[in-house]
FISERO-999430 format. One record per residue (C-alpha): residue number from 1; residue in three letters; y, x, z. Coordinates in Angstrom, 1 decimal, always signed. Example, Ala and Ser with C-alpha at 12.3 -4.5 7.8 and 13.67 -1.06 7.14 Angstrom:
<recs>
1_ALA_-4.5_+12.3_+7.8
2_SER_-1.1_+13.7_+7.1
</recs>
This chain:
<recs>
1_UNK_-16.2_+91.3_+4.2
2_UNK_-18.7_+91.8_+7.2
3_UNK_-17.5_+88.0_+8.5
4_UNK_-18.5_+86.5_+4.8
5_UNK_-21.6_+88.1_+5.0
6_UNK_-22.3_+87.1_+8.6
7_UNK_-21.0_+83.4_+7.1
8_UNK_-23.6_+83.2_+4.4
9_UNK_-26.3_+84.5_+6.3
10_UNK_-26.1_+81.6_+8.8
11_UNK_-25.5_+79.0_+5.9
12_UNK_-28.7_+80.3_+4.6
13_UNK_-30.5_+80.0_+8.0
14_UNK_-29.3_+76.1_+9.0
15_UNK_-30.5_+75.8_+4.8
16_UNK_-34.2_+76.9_+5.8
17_UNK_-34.2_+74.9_+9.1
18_UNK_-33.1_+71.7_+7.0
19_UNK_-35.5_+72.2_+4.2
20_UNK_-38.1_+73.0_+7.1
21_UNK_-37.4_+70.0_+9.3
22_UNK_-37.5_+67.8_+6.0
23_UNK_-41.0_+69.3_+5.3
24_UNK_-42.3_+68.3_+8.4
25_UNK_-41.2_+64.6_+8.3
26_UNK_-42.7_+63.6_+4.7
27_UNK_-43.6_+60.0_+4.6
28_UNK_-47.3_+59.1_+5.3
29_UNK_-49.5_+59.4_+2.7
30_UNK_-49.8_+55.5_+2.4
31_UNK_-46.4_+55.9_+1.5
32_UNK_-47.0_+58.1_-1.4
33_UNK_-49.2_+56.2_-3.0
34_UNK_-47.6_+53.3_-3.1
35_UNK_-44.6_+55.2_-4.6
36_UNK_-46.0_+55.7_-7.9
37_UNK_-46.4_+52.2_-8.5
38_UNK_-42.9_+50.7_-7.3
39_UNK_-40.9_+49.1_-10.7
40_UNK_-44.3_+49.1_-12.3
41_UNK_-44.7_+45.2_-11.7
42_UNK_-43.5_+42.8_-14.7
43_UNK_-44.1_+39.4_-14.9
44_UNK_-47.3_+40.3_-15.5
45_UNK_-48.3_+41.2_-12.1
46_UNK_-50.8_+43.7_-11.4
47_UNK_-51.9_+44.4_-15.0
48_UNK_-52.5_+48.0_-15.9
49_UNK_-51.3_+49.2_-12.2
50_UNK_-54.1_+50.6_-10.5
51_UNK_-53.6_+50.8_-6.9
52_UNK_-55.0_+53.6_-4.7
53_UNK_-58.5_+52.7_-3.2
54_UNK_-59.1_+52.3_+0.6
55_UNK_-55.5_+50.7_+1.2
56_UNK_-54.1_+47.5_+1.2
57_UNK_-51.6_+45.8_-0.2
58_UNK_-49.6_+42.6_-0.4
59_UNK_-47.8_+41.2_-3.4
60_UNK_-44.1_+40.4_-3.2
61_UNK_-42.5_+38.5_-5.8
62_UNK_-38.7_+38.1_-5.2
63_UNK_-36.6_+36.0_-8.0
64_UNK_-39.3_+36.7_-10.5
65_UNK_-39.9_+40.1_-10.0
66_UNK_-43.5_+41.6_-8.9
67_UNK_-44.1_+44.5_-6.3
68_UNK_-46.1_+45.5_-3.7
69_UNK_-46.2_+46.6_+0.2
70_UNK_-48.5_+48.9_+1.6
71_UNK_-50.5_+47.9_+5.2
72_UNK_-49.4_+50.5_+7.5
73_UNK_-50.5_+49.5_+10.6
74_UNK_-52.2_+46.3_+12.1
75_UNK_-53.1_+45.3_+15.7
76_UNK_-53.8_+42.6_+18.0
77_UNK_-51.5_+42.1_+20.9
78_UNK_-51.8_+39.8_+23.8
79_UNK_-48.0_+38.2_+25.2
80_UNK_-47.7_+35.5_+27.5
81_UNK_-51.1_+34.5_+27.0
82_UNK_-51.2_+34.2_+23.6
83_UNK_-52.9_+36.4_+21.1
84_UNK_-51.1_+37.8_+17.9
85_UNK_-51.5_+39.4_+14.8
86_UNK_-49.3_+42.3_+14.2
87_UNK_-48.9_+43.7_+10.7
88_UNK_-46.6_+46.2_+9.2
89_UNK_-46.1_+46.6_+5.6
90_UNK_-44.3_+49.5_+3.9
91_UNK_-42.7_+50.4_+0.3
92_UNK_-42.2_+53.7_-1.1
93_UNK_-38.6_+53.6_-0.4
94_UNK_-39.4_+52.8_+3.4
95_UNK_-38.3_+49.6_+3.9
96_UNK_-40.5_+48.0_+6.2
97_UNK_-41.6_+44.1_+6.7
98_UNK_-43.6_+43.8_+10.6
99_UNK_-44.9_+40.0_+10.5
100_UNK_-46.4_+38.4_+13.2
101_UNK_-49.1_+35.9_+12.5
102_UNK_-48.0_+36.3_+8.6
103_UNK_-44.3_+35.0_+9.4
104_UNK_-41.6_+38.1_+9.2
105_UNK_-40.6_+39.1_+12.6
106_UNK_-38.8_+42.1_+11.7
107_UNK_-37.5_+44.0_+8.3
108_UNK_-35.8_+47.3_+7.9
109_UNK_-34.1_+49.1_+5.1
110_UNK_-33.7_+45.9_+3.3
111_UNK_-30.2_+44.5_+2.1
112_UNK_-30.9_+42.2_+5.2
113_UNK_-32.5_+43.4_+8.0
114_UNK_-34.1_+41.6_+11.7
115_UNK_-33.3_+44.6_+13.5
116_UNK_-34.9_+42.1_+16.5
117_UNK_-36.5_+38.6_+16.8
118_UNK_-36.7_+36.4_+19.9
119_UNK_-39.4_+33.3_+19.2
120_UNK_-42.2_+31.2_+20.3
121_UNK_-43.4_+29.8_+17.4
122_UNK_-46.2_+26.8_+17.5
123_UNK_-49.9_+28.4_+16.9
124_UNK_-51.2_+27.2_+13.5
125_UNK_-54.3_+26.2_+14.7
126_UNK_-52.4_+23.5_+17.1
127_UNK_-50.1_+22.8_+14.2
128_UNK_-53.3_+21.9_+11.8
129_UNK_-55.0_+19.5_+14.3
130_UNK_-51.2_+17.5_+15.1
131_UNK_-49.7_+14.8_+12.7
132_UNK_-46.3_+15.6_+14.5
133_UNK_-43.9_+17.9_+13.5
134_UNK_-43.0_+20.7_+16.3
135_UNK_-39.2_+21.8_+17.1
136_UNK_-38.4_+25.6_+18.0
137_UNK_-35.6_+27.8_+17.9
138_UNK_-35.5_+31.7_+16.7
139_UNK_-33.1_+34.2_+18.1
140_UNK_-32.2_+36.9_+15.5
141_UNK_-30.2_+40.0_+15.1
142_UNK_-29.0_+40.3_+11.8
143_UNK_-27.6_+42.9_+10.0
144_UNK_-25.1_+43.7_+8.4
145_UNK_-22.5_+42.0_+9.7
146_UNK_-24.0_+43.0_+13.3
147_UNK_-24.9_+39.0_+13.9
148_UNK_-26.8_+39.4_+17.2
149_UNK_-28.2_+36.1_+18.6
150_UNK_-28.5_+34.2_+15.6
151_UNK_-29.6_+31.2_+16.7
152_UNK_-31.9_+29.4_+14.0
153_UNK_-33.3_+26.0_+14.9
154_UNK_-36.8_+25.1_+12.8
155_UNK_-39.0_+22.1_+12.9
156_UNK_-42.8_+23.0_+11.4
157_UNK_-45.0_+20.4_+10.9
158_UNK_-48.2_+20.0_+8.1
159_UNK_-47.4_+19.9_+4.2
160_UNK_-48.9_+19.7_+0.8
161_UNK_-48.9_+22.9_-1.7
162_UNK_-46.0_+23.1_-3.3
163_UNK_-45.7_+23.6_-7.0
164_UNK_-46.1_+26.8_-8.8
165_UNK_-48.2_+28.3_-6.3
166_UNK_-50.8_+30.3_-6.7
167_UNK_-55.2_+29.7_-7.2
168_UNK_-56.1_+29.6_-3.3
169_UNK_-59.0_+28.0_-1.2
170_UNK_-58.9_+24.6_-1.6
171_UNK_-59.7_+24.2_+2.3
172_UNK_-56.6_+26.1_+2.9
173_UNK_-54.0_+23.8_+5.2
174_UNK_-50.2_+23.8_+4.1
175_UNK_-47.2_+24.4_+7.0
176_UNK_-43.8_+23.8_+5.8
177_UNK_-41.0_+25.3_+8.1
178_UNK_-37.5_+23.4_+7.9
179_UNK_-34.9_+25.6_+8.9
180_UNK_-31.0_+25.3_+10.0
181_UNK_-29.5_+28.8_+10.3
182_UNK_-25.9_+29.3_+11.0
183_UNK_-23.9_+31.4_+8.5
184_UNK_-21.6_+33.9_+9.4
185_UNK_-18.8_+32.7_+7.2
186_UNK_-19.2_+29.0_+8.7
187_UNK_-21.4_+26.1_+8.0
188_UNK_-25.4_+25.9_+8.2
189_UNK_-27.9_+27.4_+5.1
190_UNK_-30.8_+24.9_+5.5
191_UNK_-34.2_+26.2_+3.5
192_UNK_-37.9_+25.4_+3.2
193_UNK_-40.6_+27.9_+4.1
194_UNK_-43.9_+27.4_+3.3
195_UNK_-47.6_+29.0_+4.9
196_UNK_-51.1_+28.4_+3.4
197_UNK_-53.7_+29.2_+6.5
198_UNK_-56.9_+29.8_+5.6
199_UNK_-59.6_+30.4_+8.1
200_UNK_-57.1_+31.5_+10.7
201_UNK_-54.8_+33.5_+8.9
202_UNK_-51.8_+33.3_+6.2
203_UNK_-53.3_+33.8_+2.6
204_UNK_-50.0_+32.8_+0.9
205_UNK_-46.5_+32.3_+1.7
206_UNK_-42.7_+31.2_+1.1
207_UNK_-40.1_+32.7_+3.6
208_UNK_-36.7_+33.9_+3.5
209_UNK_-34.4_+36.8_+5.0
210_UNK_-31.4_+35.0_+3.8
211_UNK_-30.2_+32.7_+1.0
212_UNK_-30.3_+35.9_-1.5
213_UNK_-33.4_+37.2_+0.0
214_UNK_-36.2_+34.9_-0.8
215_UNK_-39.6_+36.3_-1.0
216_UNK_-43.1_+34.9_-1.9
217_UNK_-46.0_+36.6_-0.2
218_UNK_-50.2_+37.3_-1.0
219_UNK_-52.0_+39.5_+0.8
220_UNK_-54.2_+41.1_-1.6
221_UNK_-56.4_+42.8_+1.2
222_UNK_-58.2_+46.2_+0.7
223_UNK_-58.5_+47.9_-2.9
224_UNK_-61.9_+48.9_-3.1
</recs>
């Protein structure tokens, strides 16, 4: 009898550090707000959803359907002598999209995930002033599956807007990626990305995690 006792007591103790340790790691408030407004996004975008002030967001549509990703952090990184934007965007479930220069570099918690990229992309300000396209390769590790190494060979070059897009700066420039990745089951999945860069930075685009993950981006900046 003393021995169940003794049991339950210490079942009840690991409880309380549990439920104490799970207390301690809530998700950041940015998190939180974002949460509310998850599977609230029709076809008719934004309408009715009012989004938190002093955040920012960027809209995802993904075969038709609307949500939105919450900035959690952003910061400008020198590496090899080149200067990059880093941004990291999260959901209320915590999947989390890090893109460098507005392409995806990395996503977590997704059905496909980059748990690590290996690039060099071409800058988009050398990519606007050049008539030629540019060749470079991207080094992935995908999951699941545990592909590490994918080796993805792209060729960027300038484009026009394709259709169906939506109302941007008419001065923006249009880069189309043309991409060869190997599949694990064999063969090659070729796609078409597609970036509008306005005044330095990606206002719009078209990218892919994989041929079932297709995503269309728009940053829609801070809600005031």
């Amino acid at each position: 009898m003393q021995r169940f006792v003794l049991m339950r007591l210490l079942c009840s103790w690991v409880l309380l550090l549990m439920l104490t340790a799970c207390g301690a790691l809530h998700p950041p408030e940015y998190l939180g707000a974002l949460s509310q407004y998850l599977g609230q996004l029709g076809k008719d975008g934004l309408k009715g959803v009012e989004l938190k002030p002093g955040f920012e967001y960027i809209l995802i549509e993904i075969d038709g359907r609307k949500t939105v990703m919450a900035l959690g952090s952003r910061e400008v990184l020198t590496e090899t002598g080149r200067v990059s934007l880093h941004e990291r965007w999260y959901s209320g479930q915590g999947e989390m999209i890090h893109m460098v220069d507005g392409r995806i570099h990395t996503a977590v918690g997704l059905t496909v995930e980059w748990r690590r990229q290996r690039s060099n992309p071409p800058a988009w300000d050398l990519l606007a002033k050049s008539s030629s396209s540019v060749a470079w390769s991207r080094e992935l590790d995908v999951m699941p599956g545990y592909r590490y190494g994918q080796a993805d060979r792209i060729e960027t070059k300038l484009a026009t807007a394709p259709k169906g897009t939506p109302a941007l700066p008419r001065d923006a420039t249009w880069i189309m990626d043309q991409v060869r990745s190997p599949q694990a089951l064999g063969g090659d999945w070729n796609y078409t990305q597609t970036f509008a860069i306005h005044q330095g930075r990606v206002v719009y685009s078209e990218q892919c995690l994989a041929p079932t993950v297709c995503f269309q981006f728009k940053p829609l900046g801070m809600m005031p």
